[in-house]
KETORMI-725882 format. One line per 8 residues: number of its first residue (from 0); for each residue x, y negated, z negated of N, C-alpha, C, O. Coordinates in nm, 2 decimals, padded with zeros to 4 digits, always signed. Each point is the difference from the previous one (the first is absolute). Layout:
REM KETORMI-725882
NUM	X/Y/Z/X/Y/Z/X/Y/Z/X/Y/Z | ...
***
This chain:
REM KETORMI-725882
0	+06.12/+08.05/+05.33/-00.10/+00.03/-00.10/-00.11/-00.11/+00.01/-00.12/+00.04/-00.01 | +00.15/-00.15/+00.01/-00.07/-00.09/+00.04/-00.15/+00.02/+00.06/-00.12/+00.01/-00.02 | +00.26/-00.01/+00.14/-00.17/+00.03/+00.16/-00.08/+00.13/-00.04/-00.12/+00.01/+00.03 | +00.19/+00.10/-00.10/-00.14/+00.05/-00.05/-00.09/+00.01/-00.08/-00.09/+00.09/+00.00 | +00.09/-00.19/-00.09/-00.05/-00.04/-00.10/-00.10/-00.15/+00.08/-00.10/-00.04/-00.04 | +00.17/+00.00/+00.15/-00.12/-00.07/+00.06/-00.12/+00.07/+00.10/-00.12/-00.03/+00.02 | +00.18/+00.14/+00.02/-00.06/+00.12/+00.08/-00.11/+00.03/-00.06/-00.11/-00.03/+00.04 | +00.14/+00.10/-00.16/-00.07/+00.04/-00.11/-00.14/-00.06/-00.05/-00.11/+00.06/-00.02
8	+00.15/-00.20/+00.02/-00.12/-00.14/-00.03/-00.07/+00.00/+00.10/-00.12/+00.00/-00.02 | +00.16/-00.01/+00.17/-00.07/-00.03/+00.08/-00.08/+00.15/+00.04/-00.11/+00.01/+00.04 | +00.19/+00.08/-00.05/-00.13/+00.10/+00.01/-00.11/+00.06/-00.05/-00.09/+00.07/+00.05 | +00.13/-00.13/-00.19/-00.13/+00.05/-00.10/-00.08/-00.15/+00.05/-00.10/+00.01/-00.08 | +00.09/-00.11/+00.14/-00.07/-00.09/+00.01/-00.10/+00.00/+00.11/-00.11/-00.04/+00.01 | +00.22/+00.15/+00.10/-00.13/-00.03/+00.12/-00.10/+00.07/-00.02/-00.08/-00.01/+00.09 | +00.03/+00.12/-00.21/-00.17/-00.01/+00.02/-00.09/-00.09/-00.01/-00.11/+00.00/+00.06 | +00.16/-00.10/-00.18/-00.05/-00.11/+00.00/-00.03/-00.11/+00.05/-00.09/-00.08/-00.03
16	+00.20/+00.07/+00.18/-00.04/-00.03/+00.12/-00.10/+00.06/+00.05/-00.11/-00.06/+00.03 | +00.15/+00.18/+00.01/-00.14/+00.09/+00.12/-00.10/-00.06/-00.10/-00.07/-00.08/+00.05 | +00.05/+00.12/-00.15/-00.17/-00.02/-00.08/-00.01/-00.12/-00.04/-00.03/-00.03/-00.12 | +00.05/-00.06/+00.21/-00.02/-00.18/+00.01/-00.15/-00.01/+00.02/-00.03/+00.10/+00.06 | -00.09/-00.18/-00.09/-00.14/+00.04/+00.02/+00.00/-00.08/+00.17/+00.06/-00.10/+00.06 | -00.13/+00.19/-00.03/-00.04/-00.06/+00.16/-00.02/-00.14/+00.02/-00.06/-00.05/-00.10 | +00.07/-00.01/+00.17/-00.07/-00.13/+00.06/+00.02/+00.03/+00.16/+00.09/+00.02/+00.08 | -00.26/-00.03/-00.07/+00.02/-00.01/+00.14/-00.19/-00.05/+00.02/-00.09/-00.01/-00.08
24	+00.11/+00.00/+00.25/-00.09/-00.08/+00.02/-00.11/+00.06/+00.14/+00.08/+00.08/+00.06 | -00.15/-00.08/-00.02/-00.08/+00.04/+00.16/-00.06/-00.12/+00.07/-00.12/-00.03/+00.00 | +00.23/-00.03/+00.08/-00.07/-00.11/+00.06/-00.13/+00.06/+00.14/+00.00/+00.10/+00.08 | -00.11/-00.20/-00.12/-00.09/+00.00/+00.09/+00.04/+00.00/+00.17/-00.01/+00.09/+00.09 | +00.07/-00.21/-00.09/+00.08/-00.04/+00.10/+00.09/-00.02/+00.03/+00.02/-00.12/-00.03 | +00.11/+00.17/+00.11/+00.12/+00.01/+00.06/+00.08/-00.16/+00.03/+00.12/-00.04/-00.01 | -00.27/-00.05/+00.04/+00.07/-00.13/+00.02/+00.13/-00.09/-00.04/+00.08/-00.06/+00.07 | -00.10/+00.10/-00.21/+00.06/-00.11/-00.06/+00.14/+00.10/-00.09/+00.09/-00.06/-00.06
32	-00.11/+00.17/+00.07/+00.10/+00.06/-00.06/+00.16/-00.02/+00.03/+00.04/+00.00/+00.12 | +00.02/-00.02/-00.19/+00.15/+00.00/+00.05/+00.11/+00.10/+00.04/+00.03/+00.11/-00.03 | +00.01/-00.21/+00.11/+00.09/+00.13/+00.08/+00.11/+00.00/-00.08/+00.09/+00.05/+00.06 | -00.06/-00.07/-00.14/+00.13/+00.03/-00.08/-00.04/-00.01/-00.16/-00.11/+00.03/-00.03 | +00.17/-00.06/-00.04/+00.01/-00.02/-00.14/-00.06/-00.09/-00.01/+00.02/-00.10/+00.08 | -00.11/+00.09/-00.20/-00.07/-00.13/-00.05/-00.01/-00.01/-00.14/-00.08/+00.08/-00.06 | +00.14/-00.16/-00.01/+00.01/-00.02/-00.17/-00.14/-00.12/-00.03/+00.00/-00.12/+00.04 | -00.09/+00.20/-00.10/-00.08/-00.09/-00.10/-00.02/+00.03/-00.16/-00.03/+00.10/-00.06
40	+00.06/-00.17/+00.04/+00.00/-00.02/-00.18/+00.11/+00.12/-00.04/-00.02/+00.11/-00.06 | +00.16/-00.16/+00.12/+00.07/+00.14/-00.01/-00.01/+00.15/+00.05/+00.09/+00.09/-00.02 | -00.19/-00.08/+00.06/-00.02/+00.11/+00.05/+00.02/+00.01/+00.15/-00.06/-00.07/+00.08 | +00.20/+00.21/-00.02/-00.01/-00.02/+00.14/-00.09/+00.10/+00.07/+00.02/+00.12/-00.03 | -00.11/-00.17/+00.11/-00.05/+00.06/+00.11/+00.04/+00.06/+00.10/+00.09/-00.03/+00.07 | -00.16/+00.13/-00.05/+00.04/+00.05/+00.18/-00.10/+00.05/+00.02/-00.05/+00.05/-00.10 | -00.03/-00.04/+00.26/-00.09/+00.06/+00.04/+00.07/+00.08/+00.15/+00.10/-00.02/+00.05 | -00.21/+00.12/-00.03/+00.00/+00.06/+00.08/-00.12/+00.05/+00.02/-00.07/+00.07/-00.08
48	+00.04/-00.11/+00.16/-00.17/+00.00/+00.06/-00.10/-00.08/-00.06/-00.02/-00.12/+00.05 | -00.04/+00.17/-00.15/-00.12/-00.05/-00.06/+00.07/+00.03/-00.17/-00.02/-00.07/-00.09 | +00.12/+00.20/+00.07/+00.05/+00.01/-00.09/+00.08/-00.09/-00.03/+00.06/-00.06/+00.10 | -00.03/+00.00/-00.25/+00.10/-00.09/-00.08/+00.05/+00.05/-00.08/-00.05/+00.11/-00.02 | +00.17/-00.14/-00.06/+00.04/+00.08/-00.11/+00.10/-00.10/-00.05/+00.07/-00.05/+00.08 | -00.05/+00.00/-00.22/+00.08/-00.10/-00.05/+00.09/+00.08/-00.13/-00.03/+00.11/-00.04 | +00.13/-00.19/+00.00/+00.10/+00.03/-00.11/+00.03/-00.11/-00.06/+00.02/-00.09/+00.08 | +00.01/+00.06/-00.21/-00.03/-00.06/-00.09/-00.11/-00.11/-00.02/-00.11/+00.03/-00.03
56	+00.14/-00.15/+00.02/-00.17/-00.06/-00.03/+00.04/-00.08/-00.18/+00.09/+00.03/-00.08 | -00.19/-00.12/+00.08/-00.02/-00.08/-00.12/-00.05/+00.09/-00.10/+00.00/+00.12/+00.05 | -00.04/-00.12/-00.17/-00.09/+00.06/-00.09/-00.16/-00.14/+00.02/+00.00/-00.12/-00.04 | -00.09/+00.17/+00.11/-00.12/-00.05/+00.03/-00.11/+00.11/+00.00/+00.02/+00.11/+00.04 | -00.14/-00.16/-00.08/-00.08/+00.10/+00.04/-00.03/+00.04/+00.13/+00.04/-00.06/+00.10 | -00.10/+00.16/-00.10/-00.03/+00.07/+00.18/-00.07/-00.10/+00.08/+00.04/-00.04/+00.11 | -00.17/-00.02/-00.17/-00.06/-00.07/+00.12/+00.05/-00.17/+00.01/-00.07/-00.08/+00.06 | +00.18/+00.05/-00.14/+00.02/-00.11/+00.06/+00.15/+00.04/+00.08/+00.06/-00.08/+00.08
64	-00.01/+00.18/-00.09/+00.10/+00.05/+00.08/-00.07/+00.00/+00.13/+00.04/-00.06/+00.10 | -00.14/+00.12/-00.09/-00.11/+00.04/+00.12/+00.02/-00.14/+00.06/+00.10/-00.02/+00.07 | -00.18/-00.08/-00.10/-00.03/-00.09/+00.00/+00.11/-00.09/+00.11/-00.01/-00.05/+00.11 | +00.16/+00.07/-00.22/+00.11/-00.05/+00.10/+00.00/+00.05/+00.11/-00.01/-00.07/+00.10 | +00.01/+00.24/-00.08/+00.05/+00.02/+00.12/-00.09/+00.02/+00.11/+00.02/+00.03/+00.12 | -00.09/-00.05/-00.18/-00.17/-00.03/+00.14/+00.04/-00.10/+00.04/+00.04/+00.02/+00.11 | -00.01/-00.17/-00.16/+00.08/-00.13/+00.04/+00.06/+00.05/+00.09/-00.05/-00.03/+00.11 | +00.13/+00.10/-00.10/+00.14/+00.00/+00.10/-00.05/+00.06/+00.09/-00.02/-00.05/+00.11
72	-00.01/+00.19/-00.13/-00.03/+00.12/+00.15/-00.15/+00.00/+00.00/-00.04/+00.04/+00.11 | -00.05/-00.06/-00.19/-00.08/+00.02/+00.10/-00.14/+00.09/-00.12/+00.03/+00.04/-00.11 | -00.14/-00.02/+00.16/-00.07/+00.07/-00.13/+00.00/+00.18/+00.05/-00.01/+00.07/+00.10 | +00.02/-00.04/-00.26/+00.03/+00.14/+00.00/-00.11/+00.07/-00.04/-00.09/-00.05/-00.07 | +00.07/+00.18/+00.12/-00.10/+00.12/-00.03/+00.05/+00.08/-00.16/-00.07/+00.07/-00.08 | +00.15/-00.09/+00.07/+00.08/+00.09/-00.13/+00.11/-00.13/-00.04/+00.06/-00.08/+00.08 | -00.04/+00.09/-00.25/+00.14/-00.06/-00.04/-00.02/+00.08/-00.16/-00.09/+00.02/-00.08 | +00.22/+00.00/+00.09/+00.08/+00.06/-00.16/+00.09/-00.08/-00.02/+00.05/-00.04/+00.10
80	-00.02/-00.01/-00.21/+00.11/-00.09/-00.03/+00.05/+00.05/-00.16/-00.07/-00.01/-00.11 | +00.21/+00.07/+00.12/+00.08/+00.07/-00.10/-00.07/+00.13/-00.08/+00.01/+00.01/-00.12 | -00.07/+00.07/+00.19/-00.10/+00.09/+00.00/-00.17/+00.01/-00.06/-00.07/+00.10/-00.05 | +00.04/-00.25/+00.07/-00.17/-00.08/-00.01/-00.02/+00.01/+00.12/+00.06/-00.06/+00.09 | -00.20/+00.15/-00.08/-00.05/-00.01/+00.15/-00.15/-00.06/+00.02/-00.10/+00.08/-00.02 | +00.09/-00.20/+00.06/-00.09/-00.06/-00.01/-00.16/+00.07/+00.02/-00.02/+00.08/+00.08 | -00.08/-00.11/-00.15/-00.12/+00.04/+00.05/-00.08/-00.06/+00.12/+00.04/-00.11/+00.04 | -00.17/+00.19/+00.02/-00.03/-00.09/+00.12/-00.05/-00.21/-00.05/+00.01/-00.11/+00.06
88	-00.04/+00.14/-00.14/-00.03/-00.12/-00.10/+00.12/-00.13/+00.01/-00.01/-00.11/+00.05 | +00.09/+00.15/-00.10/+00.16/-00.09/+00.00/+00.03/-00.02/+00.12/+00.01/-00.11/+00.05 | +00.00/+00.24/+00.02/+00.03/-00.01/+00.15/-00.12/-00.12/+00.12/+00.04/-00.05/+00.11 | -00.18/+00.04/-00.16/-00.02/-00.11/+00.03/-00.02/-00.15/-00.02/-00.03/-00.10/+00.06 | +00.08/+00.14/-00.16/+00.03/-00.17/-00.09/+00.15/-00.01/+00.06/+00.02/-00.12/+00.02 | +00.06/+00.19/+00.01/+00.12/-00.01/+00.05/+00.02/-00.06/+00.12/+00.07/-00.09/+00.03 | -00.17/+00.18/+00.03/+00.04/-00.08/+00.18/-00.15/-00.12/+00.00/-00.04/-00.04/+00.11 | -00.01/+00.02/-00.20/-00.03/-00.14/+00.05/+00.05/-00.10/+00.06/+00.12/+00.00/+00.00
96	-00.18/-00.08/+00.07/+00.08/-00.13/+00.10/-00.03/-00.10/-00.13/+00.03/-00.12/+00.01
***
């Protein structure tokens, strides 16, 4: 009785998974992106191509999230962070050097 009563919890939960708000990212350039998993500010990364996509993350606003992960990989064309999607404005205050 148990396990289905854990069944139960866990399946009324995964929509609330799937409808997690986006974060993800469009790097300009391929350079610097990582080939595997990359955690900043809690948040893990993975890229494939130019696309990024992370899961979980600090509670911070979008553009200093931006901010971090331009540090690491590199400056991006697009970033959302927990479903805030930056404007072109943020986005170049973002990839400033």
């Amino acid at each position: 009785m148990r396990a289905i009563a854990i069944a139960a919890v866990l399946f009324a939960a995964a929509p609330a998974f799937a409808d997690a708000p986006a974060t993800r990212a469009t790097l300009v350039d391929t350079a610097k992106a990582p080939a595997g998993r990359l955690i900043v500010d809690g948040a893990a990364w993975r890229c494939e191509g130019t696309s990024c996509t992370a899961s979980g993350g600090s509670a911070q606003p979008a553009p200093r999230a931006c901010r971090r992960v331009v540090a690491r990989i590199g400056k991006v064309s697009a970033f959302a962070y927990k479903g805030t999607e930056l404007t072109a404005e943020e986005l170049a205050v973002c990839n400033a050097d």
